[in-house]
C-alpha positions in Angstrom: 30.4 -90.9 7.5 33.8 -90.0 9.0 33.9 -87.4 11.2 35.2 -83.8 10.0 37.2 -82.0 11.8 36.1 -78.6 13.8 36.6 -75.3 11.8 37.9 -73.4 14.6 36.1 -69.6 14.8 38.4 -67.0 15.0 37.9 -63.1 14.6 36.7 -61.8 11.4 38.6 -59.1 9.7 37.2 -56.5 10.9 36.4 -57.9 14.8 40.3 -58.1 15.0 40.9 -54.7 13.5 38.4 -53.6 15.5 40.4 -55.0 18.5 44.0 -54.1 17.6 42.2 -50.4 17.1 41.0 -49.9 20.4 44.0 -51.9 22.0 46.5 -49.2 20.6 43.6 -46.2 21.3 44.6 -47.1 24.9 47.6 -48.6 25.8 48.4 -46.5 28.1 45.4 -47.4 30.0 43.8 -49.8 31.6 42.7 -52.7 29.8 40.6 -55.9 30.4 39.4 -58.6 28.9 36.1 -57.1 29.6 36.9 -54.1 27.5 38.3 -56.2 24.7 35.3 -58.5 24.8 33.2 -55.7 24.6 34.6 -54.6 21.4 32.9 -57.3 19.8 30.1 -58.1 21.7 31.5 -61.8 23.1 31.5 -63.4 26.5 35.1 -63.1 28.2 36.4 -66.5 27.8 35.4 -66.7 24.4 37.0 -63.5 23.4 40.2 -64.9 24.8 40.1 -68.2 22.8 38.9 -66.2 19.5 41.8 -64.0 19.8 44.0 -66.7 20.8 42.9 -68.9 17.6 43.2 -65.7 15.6 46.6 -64.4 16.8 48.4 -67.2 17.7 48.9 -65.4 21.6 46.6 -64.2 24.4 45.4 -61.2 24.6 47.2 -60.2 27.6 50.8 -61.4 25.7 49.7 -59.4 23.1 49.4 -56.4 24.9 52.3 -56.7 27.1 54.2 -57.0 23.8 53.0 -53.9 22.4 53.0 -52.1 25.3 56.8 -52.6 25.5 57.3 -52.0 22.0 55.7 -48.7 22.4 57.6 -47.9 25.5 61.1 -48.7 23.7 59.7 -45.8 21.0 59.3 -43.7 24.2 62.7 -44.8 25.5 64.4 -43.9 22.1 62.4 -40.6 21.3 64.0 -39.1 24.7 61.2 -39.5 27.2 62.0 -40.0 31.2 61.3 -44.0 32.2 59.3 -43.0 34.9 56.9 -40.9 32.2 57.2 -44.1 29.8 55.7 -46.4 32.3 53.0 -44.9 32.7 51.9 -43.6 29.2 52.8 -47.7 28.2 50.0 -48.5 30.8 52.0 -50.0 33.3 50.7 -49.5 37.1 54.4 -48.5 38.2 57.7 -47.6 37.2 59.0 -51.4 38.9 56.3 -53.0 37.6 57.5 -51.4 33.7 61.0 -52.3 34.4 60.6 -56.1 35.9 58.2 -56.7 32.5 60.8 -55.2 30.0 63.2 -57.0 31.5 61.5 -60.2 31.2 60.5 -59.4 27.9 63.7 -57.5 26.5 66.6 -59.5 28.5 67.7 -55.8 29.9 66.5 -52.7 32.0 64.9 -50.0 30.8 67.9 -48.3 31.9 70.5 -50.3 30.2 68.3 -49.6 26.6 68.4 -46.0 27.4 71.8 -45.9 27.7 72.3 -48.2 24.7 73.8 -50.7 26.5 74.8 -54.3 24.7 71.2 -55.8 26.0 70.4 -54.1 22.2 69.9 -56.5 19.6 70.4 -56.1 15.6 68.2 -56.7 12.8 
């Protein structure tokens, strides 16, 4: 009898929309894998391999991802970067700027201003 492979367990349906739910209910705060684990009743560690298996990214990549998504929406709808970092949920304006830039490839600043670090479509 060979042996089959694992079925990997990921997050049902609803678990993830469940998850995805409360992660944008509170991006501007903050959150832990203990909160997202708690979503869905799991230990810690296997939260973060479910949503890894299901998501194809950590939940902390995840989040950082949305978080500057929403906080380029902020940028473009107007709103001062020191009042976008923190309604994005970072702990600090550097600490928003040093993460967009790593993300985006520019400053805050320089996507306010419209500045080449923009990229198209």
């Amino acid at each position: 009898d060979p042996a089959e492979p694992v079925k990997r367990r990921t997050l049902g349906a609803v678990e993830l929309d469940r998850v995805l739910d409360y992660i944008e209910d509170n991006l501007g705060a903050d959150i832990g894998l203990e909160d997202l684990s708690a979503v869905v009743g799991v230990s810690v560690n296997y939260f973060a391999a479910l949503f890894r298996q299901s998501m194809g990214t950590t939940p902390h990549q995840y989040l950082i991802a949305r978080r500057i998504e929403f906080a380029t929406s902020l940028i473009d709808g107007g709103i001062p970067l020191a009042q976008t970092a923190l309604d994005a949920g970072f702990s600090s304006q550097q600490h928003f700027s040093s993460t967009f830039h790593r993300v985006v490839g520019c400053t805050p600043r320089a996507w306010q201003t419209r500045a080449a670090c923009r990229t198209t479509g």
